[in-house]
C-alpha positions in Angstrom: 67.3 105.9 106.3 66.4 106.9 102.8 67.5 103.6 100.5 69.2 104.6 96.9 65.9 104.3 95.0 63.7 106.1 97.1 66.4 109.2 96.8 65.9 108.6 93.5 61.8 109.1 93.2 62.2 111.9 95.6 64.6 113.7 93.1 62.6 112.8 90.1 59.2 113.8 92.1 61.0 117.2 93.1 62.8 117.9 89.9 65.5 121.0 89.9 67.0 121.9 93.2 65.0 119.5 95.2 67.9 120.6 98.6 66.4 124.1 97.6 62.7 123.1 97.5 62.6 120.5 101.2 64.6 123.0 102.2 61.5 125.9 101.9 59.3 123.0 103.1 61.0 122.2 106.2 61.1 126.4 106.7 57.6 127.0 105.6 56.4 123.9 108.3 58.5 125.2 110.8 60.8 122.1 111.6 64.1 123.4 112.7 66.8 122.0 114.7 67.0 122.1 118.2 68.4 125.4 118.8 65.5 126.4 116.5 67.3 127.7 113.5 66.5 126.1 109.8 68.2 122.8 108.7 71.3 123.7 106.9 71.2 122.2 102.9 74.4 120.4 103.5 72.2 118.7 106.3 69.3 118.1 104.0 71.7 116.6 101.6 73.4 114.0 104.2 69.8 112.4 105.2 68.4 112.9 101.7 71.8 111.1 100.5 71.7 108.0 103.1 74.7 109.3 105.1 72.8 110.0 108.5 69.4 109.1 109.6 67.1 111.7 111.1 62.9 110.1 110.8 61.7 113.5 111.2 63.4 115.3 107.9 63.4 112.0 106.4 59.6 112.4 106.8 59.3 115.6 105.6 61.3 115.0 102.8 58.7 112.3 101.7 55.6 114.7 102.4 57.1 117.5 100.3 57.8 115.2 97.7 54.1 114.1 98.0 52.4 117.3 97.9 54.6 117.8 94.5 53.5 115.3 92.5 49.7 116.1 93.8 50.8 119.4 92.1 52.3 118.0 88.8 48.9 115.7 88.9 46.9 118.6 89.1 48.6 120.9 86.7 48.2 117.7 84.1 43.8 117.4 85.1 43.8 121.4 84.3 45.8 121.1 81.4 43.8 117.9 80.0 40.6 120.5 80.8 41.7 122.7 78.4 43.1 120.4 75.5 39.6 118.4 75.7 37.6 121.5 75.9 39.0 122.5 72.9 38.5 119.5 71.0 34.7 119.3 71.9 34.4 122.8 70.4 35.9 122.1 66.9 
């Protein structure tokens, strides 16, 4: 079950629309429910809330939030590329 704080880091690791975003990670990685059809949001939102427990979503949820800070981290090393490139020229 995800505690308070971890919802927390997940939202602040996701930013905006983070239902929207594990929602397109859960489609994109093909976990579905067991009829096969895409986790609903509302869903999303109970186990990302702490209202139900499901260790597969709850999972995912962690490794999408995971591969977007990796993201954020490498946007930040390109950016720093630039911003010290340019300050070893002038």
């Amino acid at each position: 079950m995800i505690t308070t704080d971890e919802r927390t880091a997940i939202i602040k690791a996701l930013g905006s629309k983070p239902l929207k975003q594990i929602h397109t990670y859960l489609y994109e990685s093909k976990i579905f429910n067991k009829n096969q059809q895409p986790y609903s949001k509302t869903f999303i939102s109970y186990i990302l809330s702490g209202e139900r427990e499901n260790e597969r979503i709850e999972n995912a949820i962690f490794a999408c939030a995971h591969l977007k800070i990796l993201q954020k981290e490498k946007q930040q090393e390109l950016r720093n590329k630039v911003v010290f490139s340019n300050r070893t020229k002038n």
